[in-house]
C-alpha angles and dihedrals in degrees: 000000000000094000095043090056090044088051100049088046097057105072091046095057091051088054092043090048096061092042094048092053091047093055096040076047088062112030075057089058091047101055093039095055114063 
């Protein structure tokens, strides 16, 4: 049971990680430009 929900909650975490940098990446941008 263990090794199924650590499974299904791999891939998730790779698509959350990108789109949380992009928008880190441009909330950065935001609050860098006046």
């Amino acid at each position: 049971m263990g090794k199924s929900l650590a499974k299904s909650q791999g891939p998730p975490l790779f698509i959350i990680k990108p789109i949380n940098q992009k928008k880190m990446d441009c909330f950065a941008k935001e609050s860098l430009d006046p």
